[in-house]
N, C-alpha and C positions, 0 to 999 in steps of 0.2 A: 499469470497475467502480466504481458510488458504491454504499458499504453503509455501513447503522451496525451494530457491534457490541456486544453488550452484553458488560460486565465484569463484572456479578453475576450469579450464577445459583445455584439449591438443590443443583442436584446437582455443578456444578463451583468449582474454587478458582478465583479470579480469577487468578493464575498460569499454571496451565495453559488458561484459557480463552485467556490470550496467547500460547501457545502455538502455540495451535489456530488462531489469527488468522496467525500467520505461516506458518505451512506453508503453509494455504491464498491467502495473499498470495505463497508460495513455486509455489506451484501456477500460479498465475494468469500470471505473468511467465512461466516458464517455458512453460506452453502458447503465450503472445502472441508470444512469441519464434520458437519453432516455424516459425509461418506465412510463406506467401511473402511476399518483400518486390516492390513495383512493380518496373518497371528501372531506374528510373533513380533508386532509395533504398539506401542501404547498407545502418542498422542500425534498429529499432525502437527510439525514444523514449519516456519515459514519465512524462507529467507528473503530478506527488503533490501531493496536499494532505491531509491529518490534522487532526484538531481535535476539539473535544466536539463539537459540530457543525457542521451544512456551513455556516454564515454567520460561524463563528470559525475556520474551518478555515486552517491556513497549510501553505505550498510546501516541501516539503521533496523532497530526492532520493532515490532508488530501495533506497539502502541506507543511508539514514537511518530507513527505517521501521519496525525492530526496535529501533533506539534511545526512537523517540518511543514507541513502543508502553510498552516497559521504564519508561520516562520516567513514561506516561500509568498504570499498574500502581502507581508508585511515591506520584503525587498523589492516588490513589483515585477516579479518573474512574468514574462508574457505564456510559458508554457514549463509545463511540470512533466518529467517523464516518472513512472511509477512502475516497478518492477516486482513483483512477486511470484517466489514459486515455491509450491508445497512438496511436503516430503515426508514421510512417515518416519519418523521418529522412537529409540527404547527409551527410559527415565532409565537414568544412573543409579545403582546400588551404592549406600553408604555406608 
């Protein structure tokens, strides 16, 4: 998923339009997870990036994304770009 979100809008508080970004970023993982994995993958990976937009965007983890988000709410960003893509993944032997 690459989208931008916008944080203003007339009929919503930029609050709950954050809201509304998480669920559906709650939604998104949740279905990607879902799916089969190949044989020889254990678990679904998920690399993030967040930013104002995609050329400032920085790497963050999977459940870092309701921080930045909260973060981005708190600096007055007019629009949030949100990046994620999955990837199947082995667990490390130790």
């Amino acid at each position: 998923m690459k989208k931008v979100f916008p944080l203003v809008s007339e009929r919503h508080k930029p609050a709950r339009l954050v809201e509304q970004i998480k669920g559906e970023v709650k939604k998104y993982l949740k279905r990607e997870r879902n799916k089969s994995l190949p044989d020889d993958h254990d678990y679904w990976g998920f690399n993030c990036r967040l930013g104002q937009e995609s050329g400032s965007a920085k790497v963050c983890h999977e459940k870092e994304i309701g921080k930045s988000l909260d973060h981005a709410l708190a600096e007055g960003w007019e629009a949030i770009y949100l990046e994620i893509l999955v990837e199947p993944r082995k667990r490390r032997s130790k």
